[in-house]
Kinemage of the C-alpha trace (Angstrom):
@kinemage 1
@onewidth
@group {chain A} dominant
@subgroup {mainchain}
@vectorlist {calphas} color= white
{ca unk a 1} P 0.000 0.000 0.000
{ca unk a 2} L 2.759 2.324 0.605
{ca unk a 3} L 4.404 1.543 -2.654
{ca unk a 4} L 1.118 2.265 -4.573
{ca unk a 5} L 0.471 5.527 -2.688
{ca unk a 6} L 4.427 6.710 -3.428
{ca unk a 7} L 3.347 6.098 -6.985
{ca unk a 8} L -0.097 8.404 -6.712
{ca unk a 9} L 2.644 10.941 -5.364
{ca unk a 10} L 5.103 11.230 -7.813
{ca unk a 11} L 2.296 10.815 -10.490
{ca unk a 12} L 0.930 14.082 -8.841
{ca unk a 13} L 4.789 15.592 -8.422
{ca unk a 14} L 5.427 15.041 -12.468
{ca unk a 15} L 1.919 16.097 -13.211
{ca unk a 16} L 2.302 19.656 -11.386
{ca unk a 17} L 5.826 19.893 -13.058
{ca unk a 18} L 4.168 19.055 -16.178
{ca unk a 19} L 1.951 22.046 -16.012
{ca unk a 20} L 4.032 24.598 -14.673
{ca unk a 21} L 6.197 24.234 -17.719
{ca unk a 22} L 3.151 24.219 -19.550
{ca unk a 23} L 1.946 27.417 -18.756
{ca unk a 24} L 5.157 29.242 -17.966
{ca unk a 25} L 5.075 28.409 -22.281
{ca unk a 26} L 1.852 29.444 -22.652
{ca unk a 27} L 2.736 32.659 -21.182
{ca unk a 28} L 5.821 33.058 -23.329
{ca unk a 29} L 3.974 32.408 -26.659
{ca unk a 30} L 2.041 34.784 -28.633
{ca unk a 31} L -1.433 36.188 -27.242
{ca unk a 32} L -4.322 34.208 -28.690
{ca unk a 33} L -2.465 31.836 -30.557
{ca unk a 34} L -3.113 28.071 -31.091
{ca unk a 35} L 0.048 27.059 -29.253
{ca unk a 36} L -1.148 29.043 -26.355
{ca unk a 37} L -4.777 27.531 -26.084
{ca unk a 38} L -2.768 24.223 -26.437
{ca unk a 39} L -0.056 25.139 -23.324
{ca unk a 40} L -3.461 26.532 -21.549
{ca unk a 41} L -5.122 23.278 -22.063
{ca unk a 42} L -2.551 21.254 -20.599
{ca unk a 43} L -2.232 23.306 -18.249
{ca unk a 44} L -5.662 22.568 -17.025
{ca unk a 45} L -5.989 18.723 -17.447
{ca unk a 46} L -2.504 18.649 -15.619
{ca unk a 47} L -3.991 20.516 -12.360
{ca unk a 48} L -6.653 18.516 -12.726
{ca unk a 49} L -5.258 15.209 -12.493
{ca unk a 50} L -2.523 16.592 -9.535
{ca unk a 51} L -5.785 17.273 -7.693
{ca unk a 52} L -7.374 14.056 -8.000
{ca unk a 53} L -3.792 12.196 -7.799
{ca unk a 54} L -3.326 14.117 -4.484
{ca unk a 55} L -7.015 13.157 -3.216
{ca unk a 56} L -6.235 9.699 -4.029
{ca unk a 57} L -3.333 9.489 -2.128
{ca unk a 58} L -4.824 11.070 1.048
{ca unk a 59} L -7.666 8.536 0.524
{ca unk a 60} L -4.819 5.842 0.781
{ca unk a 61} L -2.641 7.422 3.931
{ca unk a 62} L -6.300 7.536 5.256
{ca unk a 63} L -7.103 4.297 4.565
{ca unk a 64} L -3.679 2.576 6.097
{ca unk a 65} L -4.147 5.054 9.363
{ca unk a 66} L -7.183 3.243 9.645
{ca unk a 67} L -5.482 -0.240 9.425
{ca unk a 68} L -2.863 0.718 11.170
{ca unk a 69} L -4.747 1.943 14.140
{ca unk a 70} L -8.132 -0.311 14.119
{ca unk a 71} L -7.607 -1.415 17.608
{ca unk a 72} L -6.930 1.790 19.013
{ca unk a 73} L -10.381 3.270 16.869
{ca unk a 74} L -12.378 0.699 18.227
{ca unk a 75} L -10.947 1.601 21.890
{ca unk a 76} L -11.758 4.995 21.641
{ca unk a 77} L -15.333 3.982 20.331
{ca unk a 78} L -15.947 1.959 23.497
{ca unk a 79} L -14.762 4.602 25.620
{ca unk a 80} L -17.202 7.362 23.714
{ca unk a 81} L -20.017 4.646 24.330
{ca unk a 82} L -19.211 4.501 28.218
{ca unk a 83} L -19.272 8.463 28.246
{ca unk a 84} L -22.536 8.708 26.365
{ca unk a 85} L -24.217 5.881 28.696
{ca unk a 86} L -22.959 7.766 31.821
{ca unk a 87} L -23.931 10.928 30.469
{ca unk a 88} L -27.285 9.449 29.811
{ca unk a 89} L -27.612 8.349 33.197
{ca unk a 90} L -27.050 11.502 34.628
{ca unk a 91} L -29.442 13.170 32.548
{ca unk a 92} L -32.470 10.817 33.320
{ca unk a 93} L -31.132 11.461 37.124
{ca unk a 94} L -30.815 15.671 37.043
{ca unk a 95} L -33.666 17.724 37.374
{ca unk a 96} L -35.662 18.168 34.685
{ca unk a 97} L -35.350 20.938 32.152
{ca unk a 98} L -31.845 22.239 34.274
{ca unk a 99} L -28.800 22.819 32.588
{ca unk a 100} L -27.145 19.944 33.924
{ca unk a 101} L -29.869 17.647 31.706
{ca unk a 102} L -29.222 19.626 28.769
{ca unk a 103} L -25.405 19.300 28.820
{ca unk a 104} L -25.988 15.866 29.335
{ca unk a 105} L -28.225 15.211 26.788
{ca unk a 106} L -25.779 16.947 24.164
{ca unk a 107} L -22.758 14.667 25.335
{ca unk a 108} L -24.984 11.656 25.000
{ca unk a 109} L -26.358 13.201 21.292
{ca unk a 110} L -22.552 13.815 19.831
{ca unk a 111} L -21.002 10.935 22.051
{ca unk a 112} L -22.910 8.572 20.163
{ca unk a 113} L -22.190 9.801 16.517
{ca unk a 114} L -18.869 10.130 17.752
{ca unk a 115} L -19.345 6.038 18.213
{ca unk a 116} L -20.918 5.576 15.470
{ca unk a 117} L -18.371 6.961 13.084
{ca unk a 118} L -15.655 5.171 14.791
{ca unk a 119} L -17.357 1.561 15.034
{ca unk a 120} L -17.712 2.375 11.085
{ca unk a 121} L -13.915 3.325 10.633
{ca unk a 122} L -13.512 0.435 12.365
{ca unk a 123} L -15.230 -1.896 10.039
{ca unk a 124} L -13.484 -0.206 7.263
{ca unk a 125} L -10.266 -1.265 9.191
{ca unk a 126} L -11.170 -4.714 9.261
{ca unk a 127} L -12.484 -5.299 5.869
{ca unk a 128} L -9.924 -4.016 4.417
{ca unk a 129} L -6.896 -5.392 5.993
{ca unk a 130} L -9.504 -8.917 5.442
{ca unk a 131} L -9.149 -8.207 1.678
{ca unk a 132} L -5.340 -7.268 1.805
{ca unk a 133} L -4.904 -10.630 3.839
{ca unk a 134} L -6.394 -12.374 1.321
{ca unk a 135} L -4.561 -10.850 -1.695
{ca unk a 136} L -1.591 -11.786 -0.453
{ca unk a 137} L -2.789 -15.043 0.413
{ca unk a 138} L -3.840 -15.906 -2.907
{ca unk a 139} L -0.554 -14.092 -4.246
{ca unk a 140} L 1.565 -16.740 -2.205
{ca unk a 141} L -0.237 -19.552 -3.535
């Protein structure tokens, strides 16, 4: 995975090269000339793909932090579940409509999408180190 996202990089680092030249060309060539619109137009499809060469490689750092760290993630999530069910508790047991209630309430409310969205990085941890297990299983047979 590492090797593949050093490729996305230097994909991007050539690309942005690519297009500086380009336009530092189109900017030496005559106004509104063909050559120009050409430079301009490479230009353009050459930030474009840096930009989605740079996504994709944030998507894949993202992605290995996630393998990388699955246990810890799913640690976290257990711990932001314990806050939100003691949070909860204390709200039912404060008096009602005080601002003890309503602070509670709002740790159990973002406690629990704060869960949520780490049982679900989670998941994405473990399915995908399940497929890269199995690559390499089938890659050693």
């Amino acid at each position: 995975m590492a090797r593949f996202s050093k490729l996305i990089l230097t994909v991007a680092t050539y690309s942005v090269i690519i297009s500086l030249v380009s336009l530092i060309i189109g900017f030496l060539n005559k106004e509104d000339s063909t050559a120009q619109a050409i430079f301009y137009g490479i230009t353009l499809d050459g930030t474009i793909i840096t930009i989605y060469a740079l996504l994709f490689h944030l998507l894949i750092v993202f992605l290995a932090f996630i393998i990388k760290f699955s246990k810890l993630i799913l640690t976290i999530a257990t711990y932001s579940f314990i806050v939100s069910l003691i949070s909860l508790i204390n709200g039912f047991l404060s008096k009602e409509d005080s601002t003890v209630q309503t602070i509670s309430y709002g740790i159990t409310l973002y406690g629990t999408i704060i869960t949520f969205y780490l049982l679900l990085f989670h998941l994405l941890g473990v399915f995908i180190s399940f497929i890269i297990k199995n690559i390499n299983k089938q890659d050693n047979s």
